[in-house]
KOLVEXPA-787479 format. One record per residue (C-alpha): residue in one letter; x, y, z. Coordinates in steps of 0.1 Angstrom, whole numbers, padded with zeros to 4 digits, always signed. Each point is the difference from the previous one (the first is absolute). Layout:
// residues N
AXYZ ...
// end
This chain:
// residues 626
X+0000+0000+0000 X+0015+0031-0012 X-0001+0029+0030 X-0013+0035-0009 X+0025+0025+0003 X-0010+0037+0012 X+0020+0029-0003 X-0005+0036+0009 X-0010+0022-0033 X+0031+0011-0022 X+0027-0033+0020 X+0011-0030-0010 X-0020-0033+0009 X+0032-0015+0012 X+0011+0008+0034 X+0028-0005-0001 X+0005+0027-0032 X-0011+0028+0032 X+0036+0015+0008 X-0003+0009+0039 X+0002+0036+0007 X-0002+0024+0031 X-0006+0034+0014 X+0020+0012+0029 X-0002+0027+0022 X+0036+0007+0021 X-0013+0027+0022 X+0019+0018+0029 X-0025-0016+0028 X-0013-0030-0014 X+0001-0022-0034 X-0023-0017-0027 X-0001-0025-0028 X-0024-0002-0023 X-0014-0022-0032 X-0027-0004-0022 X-0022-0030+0008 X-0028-0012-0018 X-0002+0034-0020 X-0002+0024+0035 X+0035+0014+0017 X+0001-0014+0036 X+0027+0005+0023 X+0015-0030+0009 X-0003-0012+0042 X+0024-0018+0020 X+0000-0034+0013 X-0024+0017+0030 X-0021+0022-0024 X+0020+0031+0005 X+0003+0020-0031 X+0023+0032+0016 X+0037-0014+0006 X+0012+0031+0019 X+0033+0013-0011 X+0022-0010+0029 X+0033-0025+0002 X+0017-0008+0032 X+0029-0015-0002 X+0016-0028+0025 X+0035-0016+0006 X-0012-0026-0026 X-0029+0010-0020 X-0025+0022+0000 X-0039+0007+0002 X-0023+0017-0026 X-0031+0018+0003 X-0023-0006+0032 X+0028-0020+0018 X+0022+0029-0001 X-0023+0031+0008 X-0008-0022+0027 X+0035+0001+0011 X+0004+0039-0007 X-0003+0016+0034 X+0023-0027+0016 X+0024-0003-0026 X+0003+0035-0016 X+0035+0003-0014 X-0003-0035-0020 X-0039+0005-0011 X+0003+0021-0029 X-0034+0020-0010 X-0006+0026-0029 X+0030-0012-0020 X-0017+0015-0033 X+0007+0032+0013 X+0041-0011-0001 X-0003-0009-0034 X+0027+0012-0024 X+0011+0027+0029 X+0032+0009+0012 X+0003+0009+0037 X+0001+0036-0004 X-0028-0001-0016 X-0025-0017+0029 X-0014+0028+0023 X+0009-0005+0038 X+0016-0035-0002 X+0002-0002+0035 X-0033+0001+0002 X-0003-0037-0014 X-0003-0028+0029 X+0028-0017-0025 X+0033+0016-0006 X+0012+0009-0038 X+0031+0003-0012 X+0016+0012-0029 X+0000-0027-0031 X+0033+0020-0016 X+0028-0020-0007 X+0032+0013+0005 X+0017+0010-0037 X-0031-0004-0017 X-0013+0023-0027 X-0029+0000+0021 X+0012+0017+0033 X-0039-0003+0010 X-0016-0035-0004 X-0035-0007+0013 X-0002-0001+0037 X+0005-0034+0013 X-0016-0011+0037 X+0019-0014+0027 X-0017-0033+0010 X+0011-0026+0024 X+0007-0023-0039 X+0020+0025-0007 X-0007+0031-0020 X-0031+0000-0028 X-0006+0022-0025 X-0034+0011-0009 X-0005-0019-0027 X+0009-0036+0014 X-0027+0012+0031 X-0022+0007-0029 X+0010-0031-0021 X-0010-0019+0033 X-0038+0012-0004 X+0001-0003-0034 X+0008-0041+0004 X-0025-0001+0024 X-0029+0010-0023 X+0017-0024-0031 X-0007-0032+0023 X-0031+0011+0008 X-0016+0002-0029 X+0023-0031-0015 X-0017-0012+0027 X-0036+0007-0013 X+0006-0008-0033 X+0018-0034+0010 X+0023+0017-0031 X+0028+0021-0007 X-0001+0032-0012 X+0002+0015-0034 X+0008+0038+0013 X-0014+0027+0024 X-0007+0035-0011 X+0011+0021+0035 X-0013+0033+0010 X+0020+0030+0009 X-0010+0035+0010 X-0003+0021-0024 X+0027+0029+0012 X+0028-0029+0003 X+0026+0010-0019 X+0029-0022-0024 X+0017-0010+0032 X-0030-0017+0021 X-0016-0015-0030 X+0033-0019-0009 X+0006-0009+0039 X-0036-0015-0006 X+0009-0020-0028 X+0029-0014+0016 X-0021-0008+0031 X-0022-0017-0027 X+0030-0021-0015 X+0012-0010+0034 X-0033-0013+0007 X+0000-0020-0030 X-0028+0017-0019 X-0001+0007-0036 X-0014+0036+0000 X-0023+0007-0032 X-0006+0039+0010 X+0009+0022+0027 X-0034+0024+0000 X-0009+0032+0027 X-0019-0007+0027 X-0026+0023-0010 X-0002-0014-0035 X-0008-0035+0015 X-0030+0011+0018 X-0013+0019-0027 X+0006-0034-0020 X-0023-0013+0026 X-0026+0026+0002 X-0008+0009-0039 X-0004-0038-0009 X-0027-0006+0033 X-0019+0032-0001 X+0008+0005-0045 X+0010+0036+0013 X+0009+0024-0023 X+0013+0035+0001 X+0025+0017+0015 X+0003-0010+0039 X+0029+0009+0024 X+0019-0030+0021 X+0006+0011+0037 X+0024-0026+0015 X+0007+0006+0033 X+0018-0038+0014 X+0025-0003+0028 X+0030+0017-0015 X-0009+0018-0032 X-0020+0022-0017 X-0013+0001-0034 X-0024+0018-0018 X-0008-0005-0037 X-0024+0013-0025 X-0014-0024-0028 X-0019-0001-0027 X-0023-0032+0002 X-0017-0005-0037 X-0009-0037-0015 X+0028-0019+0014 X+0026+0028-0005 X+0018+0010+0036 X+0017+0032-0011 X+0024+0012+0027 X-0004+0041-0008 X+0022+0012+0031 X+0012-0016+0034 X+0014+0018+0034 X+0001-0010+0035 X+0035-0007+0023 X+0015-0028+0008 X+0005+0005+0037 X-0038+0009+0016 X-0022-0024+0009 X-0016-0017+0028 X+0032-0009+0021 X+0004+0037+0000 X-0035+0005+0011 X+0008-0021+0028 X+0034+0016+0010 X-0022+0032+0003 X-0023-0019+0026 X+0029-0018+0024 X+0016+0040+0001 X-0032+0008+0010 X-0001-0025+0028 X+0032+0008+0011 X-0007+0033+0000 X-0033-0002+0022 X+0015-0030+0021 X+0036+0020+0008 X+0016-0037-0005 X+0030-0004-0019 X+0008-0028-0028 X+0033-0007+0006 X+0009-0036-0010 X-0012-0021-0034 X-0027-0022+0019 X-0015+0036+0013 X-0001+0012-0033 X-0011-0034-0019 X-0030+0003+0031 X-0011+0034-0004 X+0001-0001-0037 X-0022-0031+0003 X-0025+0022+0026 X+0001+0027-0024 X-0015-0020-0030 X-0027-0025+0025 X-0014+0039+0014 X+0002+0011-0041 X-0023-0029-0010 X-0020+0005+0028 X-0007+0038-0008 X-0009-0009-0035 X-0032-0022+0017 X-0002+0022+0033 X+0002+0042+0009 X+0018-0010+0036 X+0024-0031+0008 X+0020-0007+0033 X+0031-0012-0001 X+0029-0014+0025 X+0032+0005-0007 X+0036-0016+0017 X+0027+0010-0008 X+0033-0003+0020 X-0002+0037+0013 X-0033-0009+0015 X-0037-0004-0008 X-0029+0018-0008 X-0036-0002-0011 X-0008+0030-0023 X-0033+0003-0019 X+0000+0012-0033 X-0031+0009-0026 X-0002+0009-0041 X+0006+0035+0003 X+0032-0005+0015 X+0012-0023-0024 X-0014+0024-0031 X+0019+0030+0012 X+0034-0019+0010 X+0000-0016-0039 X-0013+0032-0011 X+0033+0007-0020 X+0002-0040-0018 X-0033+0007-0012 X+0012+0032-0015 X+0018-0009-0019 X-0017-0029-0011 X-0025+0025-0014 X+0031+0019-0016 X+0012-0026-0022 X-0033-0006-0014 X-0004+0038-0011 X+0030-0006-0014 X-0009-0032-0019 X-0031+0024-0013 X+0022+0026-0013 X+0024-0024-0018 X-0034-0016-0020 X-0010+0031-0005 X-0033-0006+0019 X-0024+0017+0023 X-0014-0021+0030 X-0034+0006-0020 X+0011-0022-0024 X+0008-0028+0021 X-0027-0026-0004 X+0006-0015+0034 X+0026-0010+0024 X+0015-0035+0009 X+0012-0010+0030 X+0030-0020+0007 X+0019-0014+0028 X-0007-0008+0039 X+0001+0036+0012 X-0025+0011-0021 X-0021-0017+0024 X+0009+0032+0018 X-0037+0023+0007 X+0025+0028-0006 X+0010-0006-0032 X-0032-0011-0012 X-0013+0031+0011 X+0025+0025-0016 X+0005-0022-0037 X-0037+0003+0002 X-0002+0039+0007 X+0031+0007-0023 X-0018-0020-0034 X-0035+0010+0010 X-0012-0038+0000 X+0003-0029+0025 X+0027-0024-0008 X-0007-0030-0013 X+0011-0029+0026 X-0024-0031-0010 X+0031-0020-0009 X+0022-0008+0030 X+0029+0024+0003 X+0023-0027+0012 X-0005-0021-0031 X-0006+0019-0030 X+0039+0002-0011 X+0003-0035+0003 X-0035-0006-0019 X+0007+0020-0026 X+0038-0009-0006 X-0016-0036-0003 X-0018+0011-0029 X+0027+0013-0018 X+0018-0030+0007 X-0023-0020-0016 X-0002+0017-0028 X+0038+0002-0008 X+0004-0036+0009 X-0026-0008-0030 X-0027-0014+0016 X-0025+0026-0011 X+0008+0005-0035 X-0035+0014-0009 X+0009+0030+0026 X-0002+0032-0010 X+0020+0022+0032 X+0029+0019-0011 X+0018+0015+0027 X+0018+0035-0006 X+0021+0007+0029 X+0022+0030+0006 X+0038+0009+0016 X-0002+0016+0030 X+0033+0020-0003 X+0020+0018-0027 X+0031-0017-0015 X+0028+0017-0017 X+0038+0004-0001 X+0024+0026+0017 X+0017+0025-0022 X+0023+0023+0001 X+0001+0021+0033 X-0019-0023+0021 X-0035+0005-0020 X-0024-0027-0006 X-0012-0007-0035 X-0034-0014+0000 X-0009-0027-0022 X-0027-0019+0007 X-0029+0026+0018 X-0015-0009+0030 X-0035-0015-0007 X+0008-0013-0035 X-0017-0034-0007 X+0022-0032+0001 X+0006-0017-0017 X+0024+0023-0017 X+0032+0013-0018 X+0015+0035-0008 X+0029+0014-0010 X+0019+0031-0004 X+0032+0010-0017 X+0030+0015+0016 X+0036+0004-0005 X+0039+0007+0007 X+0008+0028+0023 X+0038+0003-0007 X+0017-0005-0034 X+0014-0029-0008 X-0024-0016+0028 X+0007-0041-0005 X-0026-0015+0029 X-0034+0014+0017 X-0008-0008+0033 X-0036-0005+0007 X-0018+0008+0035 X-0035-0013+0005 X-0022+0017+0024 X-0037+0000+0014 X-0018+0028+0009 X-0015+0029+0001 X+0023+0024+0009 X+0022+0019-0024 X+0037-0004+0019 X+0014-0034-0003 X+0008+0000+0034 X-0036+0008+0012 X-0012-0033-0024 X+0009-0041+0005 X+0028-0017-0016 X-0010-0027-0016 X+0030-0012-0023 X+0033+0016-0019 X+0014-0020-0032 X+0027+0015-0023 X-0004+0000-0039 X+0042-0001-0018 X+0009-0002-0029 X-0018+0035-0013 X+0022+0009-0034 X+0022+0033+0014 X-0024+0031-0015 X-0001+0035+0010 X-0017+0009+0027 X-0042-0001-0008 X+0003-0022-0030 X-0005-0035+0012 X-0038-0011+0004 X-0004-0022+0025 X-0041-0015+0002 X-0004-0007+0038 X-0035-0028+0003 X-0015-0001+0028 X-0023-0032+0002 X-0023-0010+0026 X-0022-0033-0001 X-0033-0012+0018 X+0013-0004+0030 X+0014+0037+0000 X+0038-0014-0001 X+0026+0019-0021 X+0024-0003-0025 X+0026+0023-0015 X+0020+0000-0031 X+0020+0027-0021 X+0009+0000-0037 X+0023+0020-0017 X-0015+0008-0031 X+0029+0003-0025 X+0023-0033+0008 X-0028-0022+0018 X+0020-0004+0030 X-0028-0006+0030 X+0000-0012+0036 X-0030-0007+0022 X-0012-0009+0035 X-0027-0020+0019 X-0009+0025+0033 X+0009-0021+0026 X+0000+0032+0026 X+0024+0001+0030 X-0026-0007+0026 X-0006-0034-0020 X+0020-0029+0001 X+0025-0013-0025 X+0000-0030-0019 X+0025-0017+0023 X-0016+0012+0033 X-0033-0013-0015 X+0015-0037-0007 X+0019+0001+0036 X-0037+0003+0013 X-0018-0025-0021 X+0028-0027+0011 X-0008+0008+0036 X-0038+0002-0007 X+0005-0037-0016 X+0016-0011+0031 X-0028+0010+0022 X-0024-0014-0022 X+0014-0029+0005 X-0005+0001+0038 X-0032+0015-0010 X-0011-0031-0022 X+0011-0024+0026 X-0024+0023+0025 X-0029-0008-0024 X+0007-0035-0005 X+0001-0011+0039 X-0032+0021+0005 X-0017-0019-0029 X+0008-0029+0012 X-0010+0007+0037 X-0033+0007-0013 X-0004-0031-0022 X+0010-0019+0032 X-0028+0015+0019 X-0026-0005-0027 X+0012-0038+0000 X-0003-0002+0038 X-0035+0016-0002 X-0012-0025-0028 X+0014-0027+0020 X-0011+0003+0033 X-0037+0011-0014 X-0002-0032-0022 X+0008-0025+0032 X-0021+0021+0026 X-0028-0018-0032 X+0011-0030-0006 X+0030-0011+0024 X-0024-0032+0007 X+0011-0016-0038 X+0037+0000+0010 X+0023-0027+0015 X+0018+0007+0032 X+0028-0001-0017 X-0008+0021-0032 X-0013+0024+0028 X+0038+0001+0012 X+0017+0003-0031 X-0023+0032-0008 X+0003+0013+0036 X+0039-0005-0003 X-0002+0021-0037 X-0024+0028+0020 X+0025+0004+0031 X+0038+0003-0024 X-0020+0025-0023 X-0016+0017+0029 X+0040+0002+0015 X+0017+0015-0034 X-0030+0021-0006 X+0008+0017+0035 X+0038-0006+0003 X+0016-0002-0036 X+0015+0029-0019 X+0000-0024-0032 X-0030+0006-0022 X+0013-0038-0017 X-0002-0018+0028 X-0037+0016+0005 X-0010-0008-0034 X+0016-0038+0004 X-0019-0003+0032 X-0033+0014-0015 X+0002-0027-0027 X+0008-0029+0018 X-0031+0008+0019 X-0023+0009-0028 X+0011-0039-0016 X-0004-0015+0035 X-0036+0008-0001 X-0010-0011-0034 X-0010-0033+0007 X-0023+0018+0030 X-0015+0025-0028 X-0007-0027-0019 X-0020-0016+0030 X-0022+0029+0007 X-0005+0004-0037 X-0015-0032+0001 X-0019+0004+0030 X-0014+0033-0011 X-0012-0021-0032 X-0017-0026+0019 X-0016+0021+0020 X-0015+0019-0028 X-0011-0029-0019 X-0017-0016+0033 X-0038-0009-0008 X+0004+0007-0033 X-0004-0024-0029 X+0017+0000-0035 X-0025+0013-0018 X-0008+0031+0020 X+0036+0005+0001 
// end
């Protein structure tokens, strides 16, 4: 009998033709991954239902814990548990605002003689130091087996969301952190992108509606044009340090302030931060909470209500509010024109913020989609499309740079190239040429910004083009590209126009990692994945054990009567050595061996009750009726 085979509209009948593809959210406080099942984006829960996997590693002698474990952990064990590591990303030390404010000490990820005096920050853990991106590649890992997991499959690629105001730096740290994880990245897209993704194809919005992204540790607005399938990026604004974690360093200064303790040691600050964001929650449901606060200067109960909170954050929200008048000027838009506003990100949750976004655009924001998961949701999307699964889609995605890029010329100036807010993706050019005569080579400096001294702007890369034909001074052409794919990643090259002589470069910016630092990592991340694969296996096989055991001891509280005394033995004998390695053994074999042996010592019983189960069903029956 042939079996009918059904397939969602536009796939392939064949299973196994579907090419696994997810979604996934790294946020500041807390992570997502997300596919398309049965034609709807889901986000994807772990093995106790939880979709959020909050952005937190803690890391031990020998090992480490991910997610709930580890935040868990955070108050006890502050300078190993590291939280907010997005906001590291691609940053050198002098560029993180009050370090020591951090429950977890940073140090400078320089190396000594480098051409990069100033790596990305590194943290000092008790495994030794981590930079951001193996923290990163840690969550990252953690949200591949998951949904391998799910899909009992590997995967064929992720597409990962970033803000939308990270610049060359953090989105190559997150590809790294992608690669170290072992996932195949289809598409970096911007946070705010994503959830429009999510929002045009549920609600078949279209118009011009703003993105207010307010999430743990950035801020992003965008304004899009939403028209049959087409998600036109027109301009994009926000900063890259504000969000909630600055909300609730506001609230703890608060405390301290109305309290008179001090926070003088890591566990005081992991605590009060902790305080600061349960009494932020709380005000979002509540105009008054109470709250008790330790701290090893002393204790206090303070009480503290919405107002308070409003006024202290006054400032954040600010300039929250500025970036998007700014995002409106770029389009070229009045707020009239806005259609309506989407809301992204846990803080949005915020009465605050609904409030003023909903005073500033004239219109309530639109929040029937849950802030947490719409990123994730809609990067599924796009997965799924890129991957091929959906070849009858019709979503084109248009998405923006958030930042200027250009090269230094003479007397310190930036030249820019590619305009802030162009469409990727995307190549221009420009011509330039030989300052003095007889000029033989060209050194090239790539920058990024918006600023028009190279020293106000970030390096991203310096190459040198030789072998220029000696010309006077201002005749040489030289055609300087600029290109910059999907995932807004750059390349330079430079082409002398009369001999053909040309040189190029693949950004990989300071704050990144080289090629040799990234395979130094991915042996390291292979050796732990060995310890973690040998984790996975024992726990497997503890839990086959126990559904052995179960079976087992069910089927002879039935039918113990049809044994022998001494078949009884033998199978008790089997029970009591698998019971023993289940509890004491470290070797998932041995487990497994055990489990077997048991499962063939109670064949012959199966067979018993299956026999006795027949009989008893066929009892006063004759043939015929039967």
């Amino acid at each position: 009998m042939a079996l009918l085979q059904i397939s969602e509209p536009g796939q392939a009948p064949d299973p196994h033709q579907r090419r696994i593809a997810v979604g996934i959210d790294l946020g500041t406080t807390h992570s997502l991954v997300a596919a398309v099942r049965n034609g709807v984006a889901e986000c994807l829960p772990d093995a106790q239902g939880r979709v959020i996997l909050p952005s937190v590693v803690r890391y031990l002698q020998e090992g480490r814990e991910i997610g709930h474990a580890a935040r868990e952990q955070q108050i006890h064990d502050p300078g190993n548990t590291i939280a907010s590591v997005k906001r590291l990303m691609g940053r050198a030390l002098a560029d993180i605002p009050q370090p020591d404010k951090l429950p977890y000490a940073l140090t400078d990820g320089g190396q000594a003689g480098a051409s990069n005096a100033q790596g990305m920050v590194r943290i000092r853990t008790i495994a030794g130091d981590k930079s951001p991106v193996e923290v990163s590649a840690e969550i990252l890992a953690t949200l591949r087996q998951r949904a391998e997991d799910t899909f009992d499959s590997d995967l064929h690629g992720a597409v990962i969301t970033v803000p939308a105001y990270f610049d060359d730096a953090q989105r190559q740290a997150t590809k790294d952190a992608a690669q170290l994880a072992g996932l195949n990245v289809l598409r970096l897209i911007n946070e705010p992108t994503a959830a429009a993704i999510a929002y045009g194809l549920d609600n078949a919005s279209e118009g011009i509606y703003a993105v207010y992204d307010l999430g743990g540790g950035t801020f992003d607005i965008s304004i899009l044009r939403l028209s049959q399938g087409v998600f036109e990026v027109i301009a994009t604004g926000g900063d890259s340090a504000l969000g909630g974690d600055d909300y609730d360093q506001a609230l703890a200064e608060l405390m301290l302030a109305q309290t008179g303790l001090r926070a003088d040691t890591p566990e005081d600050r992991a605590y009060l931060l902790a305080e600061a964001r349960a009494a932020k929650e709380a005000l979002s449901d509540d105009d008054i909470v109470t709250a008790e606060i330790e701290l090893s200067s002393g204790s206090a109960d303070l009480s503290l209500n919405r107002e308070q909170f409003e006024a202290c954050t006054a400032a954040l929200t600010t300039r929250t509010l500025a970036a998007v008048r700014k995002a409106l000027r770029d389009a070229k838009l009045r707020v009239e024109d806005v259609k309506g506003v989407v809301m992204v990100g846990g803080s949005t949750r915020m009465p605050v913020i609904q409030r003023v976004v909903g005073e500033l655009f004239g219109t309530a924001p639109l929040t029937n989609l849950n802030p947490d998961e719409v990123v994730a949701l809609g990067a599924a999307i796009q997965a799924n499309q890129l991957a091929g699964n959906n070849p009858a889609g019709d979503l084109l995605l248009l998405d923006v740079i958030p930042l200027s890029l250009g090269i230094e010329t003479m007397g310190g100036l930036v030249e820019r190239i590619v305009p802030r807010n162009t469409t990727i993706p995307t190549a221009m050019a420009q011509d330039f040429t030989t300052y003095q005569d007889g000029q033989t080579a060209l050194s090239l400096h790539v920058v990024q910004g918006e600023r028009d001294l190279v020293a106000d702007c970030r390096s991203l890369a310096r190459f040198t083009l030789r072998g220029i034909p000696p010309m006077a001074a201002g005749a040489a052409r030289i055609r300087v590209t600029f290109t910059v794919d999907a995932d807004g990643l750059l390349s330079v090259s430079a082409k002398e126009q009369t001999s053909g002589v040309e040189a190029s470069i693949q950004v990989k910016p300071s704050y990144g990692l080289g090629d040799d630092q990234i395979a130094r990592m991915l042996q390291e991340s292979f050796a732990t994945a060995q310890q973690d694969m040998q984790a996975r296996a024992l726990a497997e096989a503890r839990v086959e054990a126990d559904r052995m055991l179960l079976a087992t001891r069910s089927a002879l509280a039935a039918d113990a009567d049809l044994l022998s005394p001494q078949e009884r033995a033998a199978m008790d004998a089997l029970m009591q050595t698998l019971a023993s390695l289940r509890t004491s053994s470290e070797d998932a074999k041995a487990i497994d061996a055990a489990t077997e042996a048991l499962a063939k010592g109670t064949e012959a019983f199966a067979a018993l009750r299956m026999n006795r189960g027949i009989q008893k069903a066929l009892s006063g029956k004759n043939i015929e009726a039967v």
